[in-house]
C-alpha positions in Angstrom: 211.5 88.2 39.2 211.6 91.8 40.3 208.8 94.8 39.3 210.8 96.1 36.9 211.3 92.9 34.8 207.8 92.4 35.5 207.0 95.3 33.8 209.3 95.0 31.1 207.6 91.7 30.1 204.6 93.5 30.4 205.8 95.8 27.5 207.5 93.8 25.1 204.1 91.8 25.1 202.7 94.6 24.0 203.1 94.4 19.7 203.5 98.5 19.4 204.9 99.1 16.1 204.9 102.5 15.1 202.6 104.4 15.7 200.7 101.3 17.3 200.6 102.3 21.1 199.4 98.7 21.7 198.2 99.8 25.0 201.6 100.4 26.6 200.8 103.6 28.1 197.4 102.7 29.6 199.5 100.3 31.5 201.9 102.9 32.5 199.6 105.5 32.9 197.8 102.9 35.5 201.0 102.4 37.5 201.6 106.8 37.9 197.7 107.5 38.6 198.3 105.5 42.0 201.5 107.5 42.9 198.9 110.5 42.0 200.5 112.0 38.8 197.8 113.7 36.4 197.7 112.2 33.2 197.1 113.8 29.3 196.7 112.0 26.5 197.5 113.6 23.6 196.3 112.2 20.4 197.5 113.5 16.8 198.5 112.7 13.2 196.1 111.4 10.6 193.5 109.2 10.7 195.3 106.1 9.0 198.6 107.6 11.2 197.3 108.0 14.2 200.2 108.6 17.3 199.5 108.3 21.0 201.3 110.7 23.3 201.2 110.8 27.1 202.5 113.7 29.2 202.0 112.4 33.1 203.2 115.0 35.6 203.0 115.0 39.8 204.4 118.0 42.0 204.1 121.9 42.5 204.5 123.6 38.7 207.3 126.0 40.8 209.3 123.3 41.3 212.2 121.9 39.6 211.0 119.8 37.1 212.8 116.4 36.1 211.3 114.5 33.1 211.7 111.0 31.8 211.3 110.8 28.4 210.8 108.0 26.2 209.2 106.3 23.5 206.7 102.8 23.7 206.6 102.2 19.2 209.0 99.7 18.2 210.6 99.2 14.5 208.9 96.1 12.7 210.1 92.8 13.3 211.3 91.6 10.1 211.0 88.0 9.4 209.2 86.0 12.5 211.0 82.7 11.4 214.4 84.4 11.8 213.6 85.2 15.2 214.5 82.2 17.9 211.1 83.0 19.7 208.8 85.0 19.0 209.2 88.4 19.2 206.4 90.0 21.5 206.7 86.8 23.5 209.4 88.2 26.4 211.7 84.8 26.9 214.7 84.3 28.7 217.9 82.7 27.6 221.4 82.5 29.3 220.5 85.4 31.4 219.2 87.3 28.9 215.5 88.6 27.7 214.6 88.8 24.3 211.8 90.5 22.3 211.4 93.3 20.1 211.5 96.6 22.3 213.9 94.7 25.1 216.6 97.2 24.6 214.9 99.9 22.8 213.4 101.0 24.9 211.0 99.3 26.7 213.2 97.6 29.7 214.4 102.0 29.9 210.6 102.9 30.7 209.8 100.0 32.9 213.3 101.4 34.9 211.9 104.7 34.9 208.4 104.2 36.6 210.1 101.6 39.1 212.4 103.9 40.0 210.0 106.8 41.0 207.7 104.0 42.7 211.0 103.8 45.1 211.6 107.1 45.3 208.3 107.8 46.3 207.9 105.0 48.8 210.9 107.0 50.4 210.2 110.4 49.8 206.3 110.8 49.4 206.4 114.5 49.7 209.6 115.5 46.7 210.8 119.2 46.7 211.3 117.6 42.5 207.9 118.0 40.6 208.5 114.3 38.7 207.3 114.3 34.7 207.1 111.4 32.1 206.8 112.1 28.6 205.6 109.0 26.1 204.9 108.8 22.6 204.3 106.0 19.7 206.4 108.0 17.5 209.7 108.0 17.5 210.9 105.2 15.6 208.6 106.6 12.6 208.7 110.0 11.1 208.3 111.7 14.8 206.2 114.4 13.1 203.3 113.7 15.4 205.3 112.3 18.9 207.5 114.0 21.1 207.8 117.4 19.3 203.9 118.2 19.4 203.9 117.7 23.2 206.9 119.6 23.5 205.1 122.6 21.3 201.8 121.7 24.0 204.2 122.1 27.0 205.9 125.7 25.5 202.0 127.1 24.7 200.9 127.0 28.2 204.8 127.9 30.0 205.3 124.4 31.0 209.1 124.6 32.8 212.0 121.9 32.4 214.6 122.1 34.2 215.8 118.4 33.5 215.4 115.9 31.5 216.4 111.5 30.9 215.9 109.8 27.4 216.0 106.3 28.0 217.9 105.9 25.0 220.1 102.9 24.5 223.5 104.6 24.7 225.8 102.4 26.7 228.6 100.2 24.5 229.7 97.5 26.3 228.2 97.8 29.9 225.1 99.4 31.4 226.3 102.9 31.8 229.6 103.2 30.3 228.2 106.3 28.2 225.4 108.7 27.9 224.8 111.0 25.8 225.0 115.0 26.3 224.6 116.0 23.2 223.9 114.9 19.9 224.4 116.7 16.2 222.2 118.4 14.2 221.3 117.1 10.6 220.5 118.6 7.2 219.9 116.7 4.4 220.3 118.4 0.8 218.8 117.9 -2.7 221.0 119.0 -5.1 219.9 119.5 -8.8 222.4 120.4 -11.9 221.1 121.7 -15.1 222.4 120.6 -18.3 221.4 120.3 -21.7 221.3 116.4 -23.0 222.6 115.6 -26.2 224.3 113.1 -28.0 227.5 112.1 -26.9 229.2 112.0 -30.2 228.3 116.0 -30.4 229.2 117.2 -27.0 229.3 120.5 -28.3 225.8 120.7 -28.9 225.0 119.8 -25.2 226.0 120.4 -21.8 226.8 118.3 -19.3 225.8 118.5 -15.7 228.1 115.8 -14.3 231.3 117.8 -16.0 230.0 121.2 -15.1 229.3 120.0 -11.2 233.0 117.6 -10.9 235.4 121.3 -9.6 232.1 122.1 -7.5 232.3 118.6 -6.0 236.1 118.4 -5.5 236.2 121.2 -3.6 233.3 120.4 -0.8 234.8 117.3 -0.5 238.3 118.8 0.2 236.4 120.8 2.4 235.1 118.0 4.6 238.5 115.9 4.5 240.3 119.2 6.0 237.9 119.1 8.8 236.4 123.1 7.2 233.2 123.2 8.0 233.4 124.4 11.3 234.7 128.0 12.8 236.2 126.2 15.4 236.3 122.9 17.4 234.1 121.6 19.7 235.5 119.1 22.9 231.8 117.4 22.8 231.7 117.0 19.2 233.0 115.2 16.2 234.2 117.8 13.4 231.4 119.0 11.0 230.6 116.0 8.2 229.3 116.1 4.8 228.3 113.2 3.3 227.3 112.5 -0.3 224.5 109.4 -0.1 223.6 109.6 -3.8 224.4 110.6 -7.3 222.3 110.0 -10.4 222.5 111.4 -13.9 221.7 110.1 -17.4 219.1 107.6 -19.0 220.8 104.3 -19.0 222.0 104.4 -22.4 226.1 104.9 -22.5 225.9 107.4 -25.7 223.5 110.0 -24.0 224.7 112.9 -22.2 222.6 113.3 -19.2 220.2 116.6 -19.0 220.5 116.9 -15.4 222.4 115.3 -12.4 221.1 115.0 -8.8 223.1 114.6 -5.4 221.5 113.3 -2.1 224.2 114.3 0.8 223.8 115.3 4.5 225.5 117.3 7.2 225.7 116.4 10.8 226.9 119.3 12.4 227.7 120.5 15.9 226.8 124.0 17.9 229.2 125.5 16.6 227.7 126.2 13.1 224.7 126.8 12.4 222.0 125.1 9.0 222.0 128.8 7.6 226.1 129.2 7.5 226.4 126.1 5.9 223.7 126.4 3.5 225.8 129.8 2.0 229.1 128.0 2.1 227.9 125.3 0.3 226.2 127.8 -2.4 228.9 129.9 -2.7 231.2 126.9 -3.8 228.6 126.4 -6.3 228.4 129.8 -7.3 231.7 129.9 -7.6 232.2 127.2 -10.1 228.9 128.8 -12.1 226.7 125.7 -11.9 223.3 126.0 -13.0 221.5 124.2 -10.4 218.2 123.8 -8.2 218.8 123.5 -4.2 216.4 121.8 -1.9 217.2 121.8 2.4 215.7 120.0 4.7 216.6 120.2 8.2 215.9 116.5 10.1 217.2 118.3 13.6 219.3 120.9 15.5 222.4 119.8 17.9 222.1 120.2 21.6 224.8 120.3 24.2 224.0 119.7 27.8 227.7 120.7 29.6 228.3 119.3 33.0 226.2 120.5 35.3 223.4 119.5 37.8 222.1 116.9 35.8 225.4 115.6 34.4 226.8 115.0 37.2 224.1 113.7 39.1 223.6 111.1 36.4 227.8 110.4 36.5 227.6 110.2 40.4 224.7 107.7 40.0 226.5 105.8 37.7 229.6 105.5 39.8 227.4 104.5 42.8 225.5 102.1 41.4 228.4 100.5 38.6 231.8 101.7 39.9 232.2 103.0 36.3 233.2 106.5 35.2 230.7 107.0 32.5 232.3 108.8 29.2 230.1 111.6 27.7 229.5 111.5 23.7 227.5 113.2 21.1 227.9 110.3 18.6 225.1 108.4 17.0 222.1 109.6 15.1 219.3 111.7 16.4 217.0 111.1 18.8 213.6 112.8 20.2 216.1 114.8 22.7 216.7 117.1 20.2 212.9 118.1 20.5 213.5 118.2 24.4 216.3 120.5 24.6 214.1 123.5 22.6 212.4 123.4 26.0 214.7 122.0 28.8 217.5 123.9 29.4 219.7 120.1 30.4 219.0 116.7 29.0 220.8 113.6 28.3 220.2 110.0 27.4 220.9 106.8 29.5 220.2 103.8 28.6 221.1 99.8 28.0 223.5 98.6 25.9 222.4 99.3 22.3 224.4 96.4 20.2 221.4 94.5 19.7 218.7 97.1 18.9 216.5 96.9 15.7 218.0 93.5 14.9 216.6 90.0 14.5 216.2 88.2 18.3 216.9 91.8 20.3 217.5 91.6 24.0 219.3 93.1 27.2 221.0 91.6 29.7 218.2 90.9 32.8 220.8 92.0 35.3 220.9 95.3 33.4 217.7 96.0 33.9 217.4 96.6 37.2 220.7 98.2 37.1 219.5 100.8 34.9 216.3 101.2 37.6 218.9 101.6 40.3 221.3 104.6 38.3 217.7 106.2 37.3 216.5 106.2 41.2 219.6 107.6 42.7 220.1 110.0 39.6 216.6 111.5 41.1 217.7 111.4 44.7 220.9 113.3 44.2 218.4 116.2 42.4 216.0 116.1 45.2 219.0 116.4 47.5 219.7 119.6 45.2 216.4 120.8 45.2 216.4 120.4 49.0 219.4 122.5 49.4 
């Protein structure tokens, strides 16, 4: 069994549902002290909502800094007797470990801190200042985890230069794709103003659904023509607006309904930004005259990391370590990056293969893992070797 699987087991064990630290940091934080990083704690959210956050950080602050970023909460379990062992019990089967966290992302921060125990056994003296940044927050509302350190780090000047999320982001085999990117998204609350009546006297009411329909038909023609965007992006999918959910009336068929709400969300690219597709979608609705309230709320803004330093070290890493050339993608949801990349100028996401994450019996290949410690280790050697000139 080797240290990072060790650790790994270590984790999982550890029953840290959000925002439930479970004591995963103290035993991270444990393994950095003896390579002599300085550790902070910080603590925030409510009392009954209470998130742990660890910022752990070793070399000269004018450096180049390279972070590993990365979150110890897992989602809940769901049923324990649909699970083939028990959840926070690590246990291998056909070459495989199970247990909530396995894949994401707990095997990713074991990888990490192996992998700069290596590099430091080799290189005790870095020309890289070396950073890890933890919180118990990120598979909940991630009000209270990654972003307040971030907003700690930009008080006192802190400087980023790179930064790994040890998201799972690989499809088929350890490596096959990180992320460089991902899109922003806005979520919108739209509410349409009619006047409910009876439906055998439509004239003496108004109805919201009607009055909305032209409005509707022409955003969604819109987002089937690809509009939304002034132009293209190589790195990202086109612009999409997606309606989640339409209610109107009271349940009884001979009412017309007072007022109709819509539940839809953009995930956008750089390209375009929440303010230019607020107006657009307004001035369709102007347009049409509907009466109507408007509520935004934006979840998170895209990044793009192009190649560069860090891309590139983390392909060349890959290809060492894998043989594979790694593709680059923006796809998927969000993910705490997007709080990163307001304060490091590159970041990306590497991680295990992600088909098994937040489902019943989750697990990673064992081989993976210290794969995934390897690509991590030489990713920071190549930078060093940068750093070094």
């Amino acid at each position: 069994m080797t240290r990072t699987l060790q650790l790994a087991e270590a984790l999982i064990a550890c029953p840290s549902v959000t925002p439930d630290d479970a004591q995963c940091q103290q035993i991270l934080g444990e393994r950095l002290a003896r390579l002599g990083f300085a550790l902070e704690t910080i603590v925030s959210g409510p009392e009954d909502f209470r998130v742990t956050n660890l910022w752990a950080v070793r070399g000269a602050p004018t450096a180049p800094t390279l972070v590993f970023a990365g979150h110890t909460d897992v989602v809940p379990t769901g049923p324990l007797d649909q699970w083939t062992s028990p959840p926070f019990t690590p246990t291998h089967r056909d070459g495989k470990l199970y247990g909530r966290g396995a894949c994401d992302m707990k095997s990713s921060l074991a990888a990490f801190v192996v992998a700069i125990e290596e590099f430091l056994a080799a290189h005790p003296d870095p020309a890289l200042r070396l950073a890890l940044l933890l919180t118990s927050d990120e598979e909940g509302p991630g009000v209270d985890g990654t972003v307040v350190v971030c907003n700690h780090l930009a008080a006192r000047g802190e400087r980023l230069d790179y930064c790994i999320v040890g998201e799972p982001t690989s499809v088929a085999r350890c490596g096959d794709m990180i992320k460089n990117g991902r899109r922003g998204t806005m979520s919108g609350r739209l509410t349409v103003h009619g006047v409910q009546g009876h439906i055998a006297y439509p004239h003496l009411a108004k109805n919201p659904v009607h009055a909305l329909a032209p409005a509707l038909a022409e955003l969604v023609a819109i987002n089937a023509a690809g509009g939304w965007d002034p132009k293209p992006n190589p790195y990202f999918q086109p612009t999409s607006w997606q309606i989640s959910n339409i209610h109107a009336g009271t349940g009884a068929s001979n009412v017309i309904p007072g007022n109709a709400v819509v539940d839809f969300n953009f995930r956008f690219s750089t390209e375009v930004t929440p303010e230019a597709l607020q107006q657009r979608v307004q001035s369709v609705l102007d347009a049409h005259g509907v009466d109507y309230d408007l509520k935004w709320t934006i979840g998170g803004l895209p990044f793009l990391t192009t190649p560069g330093a860090l891309v590139e070290a983390v392909q060349a890493a890959i290809r060492d370590e894998a043989g594979i050339e790694t593709e680059l993608s923006t796809s998927g949801g969000t993910s705490d990056a997007r709080f990163i990349a307001k304060v490091c100028a590159q970041v990306v996401e590497l991680g295990p293969v992600n088909a098994s994450i937040h489902k019943i019996d989750e697990h990673i290949e064992v081989d993976a893992i210290e794969t995934l410690k390897n690509m991590y280790r030489r990713t920071i050697e190549r930078l060093e070797a940068g750093a070094r000139g």
